[in-house]
Residue frames as a rotation matrix with the C-alpha (Angstrom) as fourth column:
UNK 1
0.567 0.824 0.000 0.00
0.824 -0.567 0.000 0.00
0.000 0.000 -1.000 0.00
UNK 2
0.421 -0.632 -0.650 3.13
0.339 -0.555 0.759 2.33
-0.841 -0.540 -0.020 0.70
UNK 3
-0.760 -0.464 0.456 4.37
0.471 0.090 0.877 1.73
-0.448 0.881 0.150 -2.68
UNK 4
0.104 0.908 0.405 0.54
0.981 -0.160 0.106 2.84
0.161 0.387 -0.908 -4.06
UNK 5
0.797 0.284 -0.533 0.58
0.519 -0.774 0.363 5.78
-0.309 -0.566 -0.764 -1.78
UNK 6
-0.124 -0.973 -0.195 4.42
0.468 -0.230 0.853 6.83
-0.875 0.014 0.484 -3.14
UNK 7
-0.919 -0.146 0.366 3.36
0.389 -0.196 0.900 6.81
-0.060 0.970 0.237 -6.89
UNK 8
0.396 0.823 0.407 -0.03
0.784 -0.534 0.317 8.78
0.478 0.193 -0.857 -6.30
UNK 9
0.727 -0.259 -0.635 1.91
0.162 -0.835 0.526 11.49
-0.667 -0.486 -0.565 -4.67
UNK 10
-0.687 -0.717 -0.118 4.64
0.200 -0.343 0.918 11.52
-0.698 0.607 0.379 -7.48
UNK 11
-0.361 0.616 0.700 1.68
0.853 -0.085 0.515 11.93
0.378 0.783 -0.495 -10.16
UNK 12
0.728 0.653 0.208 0.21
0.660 -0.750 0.043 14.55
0.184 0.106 -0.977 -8.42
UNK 13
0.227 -0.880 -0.417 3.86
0.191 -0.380 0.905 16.26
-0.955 -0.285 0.081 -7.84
UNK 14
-0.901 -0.299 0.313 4.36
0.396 -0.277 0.876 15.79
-0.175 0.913 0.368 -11.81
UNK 15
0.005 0.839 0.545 0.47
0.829 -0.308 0.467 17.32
0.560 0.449 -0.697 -12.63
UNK 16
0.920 0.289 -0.263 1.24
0.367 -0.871 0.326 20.26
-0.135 -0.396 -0.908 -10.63
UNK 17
-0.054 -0.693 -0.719 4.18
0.125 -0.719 0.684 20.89
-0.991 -0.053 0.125 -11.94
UNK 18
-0.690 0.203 0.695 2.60
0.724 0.176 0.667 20.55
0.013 0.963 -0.268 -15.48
UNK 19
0.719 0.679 0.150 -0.02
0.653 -0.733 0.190 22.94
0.238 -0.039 -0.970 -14.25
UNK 20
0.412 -0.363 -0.836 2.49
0.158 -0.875 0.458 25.49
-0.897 -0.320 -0.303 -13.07
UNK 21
-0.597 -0.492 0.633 4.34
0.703 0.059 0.709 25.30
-0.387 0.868 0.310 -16.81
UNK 22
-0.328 0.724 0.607 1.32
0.914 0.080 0.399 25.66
0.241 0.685 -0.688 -18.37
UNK 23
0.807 0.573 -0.139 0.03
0.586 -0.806 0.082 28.70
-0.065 -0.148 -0.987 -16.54
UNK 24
0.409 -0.315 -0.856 3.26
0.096 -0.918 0.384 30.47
-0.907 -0.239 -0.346 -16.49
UNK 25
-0.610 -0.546 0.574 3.28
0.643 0.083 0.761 29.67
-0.463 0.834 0.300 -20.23
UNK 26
0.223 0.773 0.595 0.24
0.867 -0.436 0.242 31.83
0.446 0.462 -0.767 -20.56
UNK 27
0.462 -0.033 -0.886 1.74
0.697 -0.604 0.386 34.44
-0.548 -0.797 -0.256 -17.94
UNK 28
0.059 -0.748 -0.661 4.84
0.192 -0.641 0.743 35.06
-0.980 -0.171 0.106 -19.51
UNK 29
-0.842 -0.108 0.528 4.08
0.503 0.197 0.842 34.19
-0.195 0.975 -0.111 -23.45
UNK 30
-0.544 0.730 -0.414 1.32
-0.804 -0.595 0.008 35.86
-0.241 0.337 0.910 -25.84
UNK 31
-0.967 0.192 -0.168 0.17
0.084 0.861 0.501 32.01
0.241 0.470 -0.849 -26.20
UNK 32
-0.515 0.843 -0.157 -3.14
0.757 0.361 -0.545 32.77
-0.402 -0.399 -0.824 -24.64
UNK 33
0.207 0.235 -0.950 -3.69
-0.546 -0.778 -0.312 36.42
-0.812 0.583 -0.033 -26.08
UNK 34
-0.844 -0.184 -0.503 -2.98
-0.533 0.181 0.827 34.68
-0.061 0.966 -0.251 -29.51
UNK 35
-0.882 0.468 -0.058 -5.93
0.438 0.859 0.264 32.03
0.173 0.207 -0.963 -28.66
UNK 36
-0.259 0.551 -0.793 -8.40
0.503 -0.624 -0.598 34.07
-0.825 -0.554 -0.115 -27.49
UNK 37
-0.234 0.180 -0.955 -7.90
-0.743 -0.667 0.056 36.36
-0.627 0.723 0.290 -30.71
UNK 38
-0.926 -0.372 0.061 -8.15
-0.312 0.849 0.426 33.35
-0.210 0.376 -0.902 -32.65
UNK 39
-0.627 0.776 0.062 -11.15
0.746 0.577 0.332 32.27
0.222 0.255 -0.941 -31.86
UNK 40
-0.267 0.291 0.919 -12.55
0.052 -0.948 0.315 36.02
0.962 0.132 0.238 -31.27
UNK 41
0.880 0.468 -0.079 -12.69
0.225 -0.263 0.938 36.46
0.418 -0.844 -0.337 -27.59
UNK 42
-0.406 -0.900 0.156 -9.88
0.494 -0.360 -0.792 39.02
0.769 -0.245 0.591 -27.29
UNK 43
0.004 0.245 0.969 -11.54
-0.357 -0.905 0.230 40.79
0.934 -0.347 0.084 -25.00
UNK 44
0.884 0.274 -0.379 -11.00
0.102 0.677 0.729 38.90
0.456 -0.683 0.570 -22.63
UNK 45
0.249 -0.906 -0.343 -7.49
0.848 0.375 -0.376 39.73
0.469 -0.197 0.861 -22.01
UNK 46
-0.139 -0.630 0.764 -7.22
-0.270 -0.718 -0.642 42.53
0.953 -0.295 -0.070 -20.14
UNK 47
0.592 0.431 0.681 -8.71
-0.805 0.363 0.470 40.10
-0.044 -0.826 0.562 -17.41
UNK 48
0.642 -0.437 -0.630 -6.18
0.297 0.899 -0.321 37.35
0.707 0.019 0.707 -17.86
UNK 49
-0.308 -0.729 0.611 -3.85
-0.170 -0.590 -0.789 38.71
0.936 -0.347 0.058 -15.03
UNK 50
-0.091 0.822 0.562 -6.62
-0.974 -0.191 0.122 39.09
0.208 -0.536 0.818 -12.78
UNK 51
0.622 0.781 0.054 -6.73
-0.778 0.608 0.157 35.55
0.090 -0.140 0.986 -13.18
UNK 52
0.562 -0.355 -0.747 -3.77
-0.082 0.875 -0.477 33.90
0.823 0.329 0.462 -14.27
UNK 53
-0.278 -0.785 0.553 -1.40
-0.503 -0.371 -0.781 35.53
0.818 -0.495 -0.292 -11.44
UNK 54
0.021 0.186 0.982 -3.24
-1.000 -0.015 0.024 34.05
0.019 -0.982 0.186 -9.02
UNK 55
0.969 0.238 -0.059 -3.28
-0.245 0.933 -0.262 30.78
-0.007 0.268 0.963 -10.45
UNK 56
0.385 -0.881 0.276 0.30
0.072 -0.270 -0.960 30.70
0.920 0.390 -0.041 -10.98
UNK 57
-0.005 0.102 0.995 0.39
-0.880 -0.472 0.044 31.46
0.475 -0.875 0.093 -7.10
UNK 58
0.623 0.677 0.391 -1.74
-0.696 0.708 -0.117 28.77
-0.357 -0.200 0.913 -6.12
UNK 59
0.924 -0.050 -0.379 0.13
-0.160 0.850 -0.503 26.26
0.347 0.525 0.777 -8.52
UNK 60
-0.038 -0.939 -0.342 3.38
-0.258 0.340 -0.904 26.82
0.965 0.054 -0.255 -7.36
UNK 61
-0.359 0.184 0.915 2.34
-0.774 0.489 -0.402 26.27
-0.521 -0.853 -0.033 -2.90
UNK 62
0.935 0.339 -0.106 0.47
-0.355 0.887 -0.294 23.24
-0.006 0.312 0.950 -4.94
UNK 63
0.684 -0.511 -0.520 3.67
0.001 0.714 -0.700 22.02
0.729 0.479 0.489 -6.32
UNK 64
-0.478 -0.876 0.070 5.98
-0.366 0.126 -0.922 22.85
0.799 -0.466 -0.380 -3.36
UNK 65
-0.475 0.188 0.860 3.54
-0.816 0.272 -0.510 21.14
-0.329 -0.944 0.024 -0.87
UNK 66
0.883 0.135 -0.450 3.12
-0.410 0.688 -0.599 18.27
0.229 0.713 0.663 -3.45
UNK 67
0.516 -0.644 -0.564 6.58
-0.089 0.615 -0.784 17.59
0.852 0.455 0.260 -3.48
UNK 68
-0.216 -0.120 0.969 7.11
-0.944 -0.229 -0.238 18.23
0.250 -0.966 -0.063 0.21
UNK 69
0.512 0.678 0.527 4.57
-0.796 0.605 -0.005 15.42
-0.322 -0.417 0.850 0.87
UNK 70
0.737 -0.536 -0.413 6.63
0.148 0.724 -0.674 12.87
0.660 0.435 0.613 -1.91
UNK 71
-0.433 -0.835 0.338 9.96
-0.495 -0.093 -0.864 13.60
0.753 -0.542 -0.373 -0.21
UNK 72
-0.163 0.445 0.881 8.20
-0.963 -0.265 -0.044 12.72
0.213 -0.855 0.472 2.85
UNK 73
0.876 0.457 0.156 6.97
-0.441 0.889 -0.124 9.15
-0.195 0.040 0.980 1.99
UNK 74
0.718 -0.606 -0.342 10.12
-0.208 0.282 -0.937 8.54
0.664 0.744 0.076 0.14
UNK 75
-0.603 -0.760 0.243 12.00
-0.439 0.062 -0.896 8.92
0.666 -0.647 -0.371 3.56
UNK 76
0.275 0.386 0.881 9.88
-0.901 0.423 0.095 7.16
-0.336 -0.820 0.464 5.42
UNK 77
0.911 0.405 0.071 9.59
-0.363 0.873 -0.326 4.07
-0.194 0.272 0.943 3.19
């Protein structure tokens, strides 16, 4: 069960650092202001800040108390 409980904490350790990519690929790139215009709903971007920054927040305490927890099992086990 220890072994179970190791590799469901390293998956969510790698999916939150895949979410933190991902949002600070929309932070720091025009990749989301390019989609948006794309499919016509630029207007939307002067509210992407508003939204992503905090996400981006959020994702990285996710990933460093994600990988806190792995580290954690990993020395126990």
């Amino acid at each position: 069960m220890e072994k179970q409980t190791t590799q469901s904490l390293k998956k969510k350790f790698y999916a939150a650092i895949a979410g933190t990519i991902v949002v600070a690929l929309c932070c720091f790139t025009p990749v989301l202001v390019i989609l948006l215009a794309a499919i016509g709903l630029s207007s939307f971007t002067p509210y992407l800040d508003y939204v992503l920054l905090p996400a981006l927040a959020v994702l990285i305490i996710l990933t460093i108390y994600s990988y806190k927890e792995w580290k954690k099992t990993q020395s126990q086990g």
